[in-house]
Every structure is written in C-alpha cells, then in structure tokens.
N, C-alpha and C positions, 0 to 999 in steps of 0.2 A: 437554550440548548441547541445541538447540533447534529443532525439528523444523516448517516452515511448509507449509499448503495452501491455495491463494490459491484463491478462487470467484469470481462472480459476475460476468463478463467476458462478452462478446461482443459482436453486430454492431449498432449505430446509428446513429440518421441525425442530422447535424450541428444543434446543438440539443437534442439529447434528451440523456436521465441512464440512469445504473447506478450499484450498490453493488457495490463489491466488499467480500467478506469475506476473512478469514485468520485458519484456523484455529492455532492454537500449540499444541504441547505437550511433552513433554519435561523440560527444567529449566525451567519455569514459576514455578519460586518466587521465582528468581533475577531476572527481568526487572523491567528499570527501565522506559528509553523502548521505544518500539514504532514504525517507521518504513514509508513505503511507499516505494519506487522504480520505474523502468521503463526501458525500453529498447524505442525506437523504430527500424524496420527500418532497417541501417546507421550506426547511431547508438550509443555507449557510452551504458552503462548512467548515470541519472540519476535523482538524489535528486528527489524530490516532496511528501513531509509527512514532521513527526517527530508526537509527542505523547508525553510525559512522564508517568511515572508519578501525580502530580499533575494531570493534563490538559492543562497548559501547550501548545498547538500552533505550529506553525511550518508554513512554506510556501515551495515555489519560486515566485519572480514568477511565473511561466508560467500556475499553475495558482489562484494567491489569490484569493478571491472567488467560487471556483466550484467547486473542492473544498471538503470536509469529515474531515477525519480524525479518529474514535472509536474508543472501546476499549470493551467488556466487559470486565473484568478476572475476573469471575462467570466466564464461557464463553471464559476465555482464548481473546477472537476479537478481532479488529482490521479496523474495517471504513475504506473511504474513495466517501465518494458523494458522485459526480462528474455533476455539472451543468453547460448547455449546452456541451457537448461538440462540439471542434472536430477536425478534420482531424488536425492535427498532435499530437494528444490520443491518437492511434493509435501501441501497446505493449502488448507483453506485461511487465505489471505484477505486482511483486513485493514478498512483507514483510520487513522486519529487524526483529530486536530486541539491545537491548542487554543485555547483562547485566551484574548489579552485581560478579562475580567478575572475568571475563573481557573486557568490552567487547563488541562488536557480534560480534552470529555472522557465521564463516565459509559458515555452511549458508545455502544458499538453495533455496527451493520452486520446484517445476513453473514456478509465474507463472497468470497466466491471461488472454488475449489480449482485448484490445479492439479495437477496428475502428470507426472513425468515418465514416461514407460514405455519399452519397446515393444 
C-alpha cells in the first residue's frame, strides 16, 4: 500500500496561487500514474489532475489552464500549483496514486485545506 501527506494549502485571496505537495511513500515502486482530487464543503469528492508515469497530464475543465500538475519521481512527491485561484477553487485537496499491481489506492491522506477568500 501507499501512504499520502498532502502540504501546502491554506488561506488566499481570489487571484493568487499555492503549491501543493504530496508526499508518497510506501509501495512506491509500484506506482504508475499519480492523481490530485478535492472535495469542496458539501460537495462529493472530485477528480482534478492525473499525470502519468510518463508525464502525460490531464485535467478537469474547471481547473485547465490554471493548474499545473508535477511529479518528482526522485522525492516520490507530487505537486499541483494552482493559479488565479477562485472561490469555488475552495477544498480540502487530496493525492491518488495508481498502482501497477493493484490499481488506484484505497488509502487516502489527511488532505490539506485551501480557502479562497477575500
């Protein structure tokens, strides 16, 4: 299994950026793609980026063009820096990873909350 600690979240004002990171570790050798999600207050949990082993990335319309989704593969860390940041951009934001035995982990990290607000 595979173990996530999501970083780099908090409070900003509409228009600004953050990185998040995400830590991995565990069965790290196993990992293919690397995903971010979130979950916005009353709101089920929603996909946001993949990116592939390869680097190949993907995107929800919501957020295209103003996210970014990277990996270290070096620092099994997975980052996503999010630019002009809106309202509705407000979640606590979480990582997936796939794995090549098993498919996408059950386990999911803390998260780590962002807040968009002026």
């Amino acid at each position: 299994q595979v173990q996530f600690v999501e970083s780099g979240g908090g409070l900003v004002q509409p228009g600004g950026s953050l990185r998040l990171s995400c830590a991995a570790s565990g069965s790290i050798f196993s990992i293919d793609a690397m995903a971010w999600y979130r979950q916005g207050p009353g709101k089920q949990r929603e996909w946001v980026a993949t990116i592939t082993s390869r680097g190949t990335t993907d995107y929800a319309d919501s957020v295209k063009g103003r996210f970014t989704i990277s990996r270290d593969n070096a620092k099994n860390t997975l980052y996503l820096q999010m630019n002009s940041l809106k309202p509705e951009d407000t979640a606590v934001y979480y990582c997936n990873a796939q794995l090549r035995t098993t498919g996408w982990s059950s386990n999911w990290g803390q998260g780590t909350q962002v807040t968009v607000s002026a």
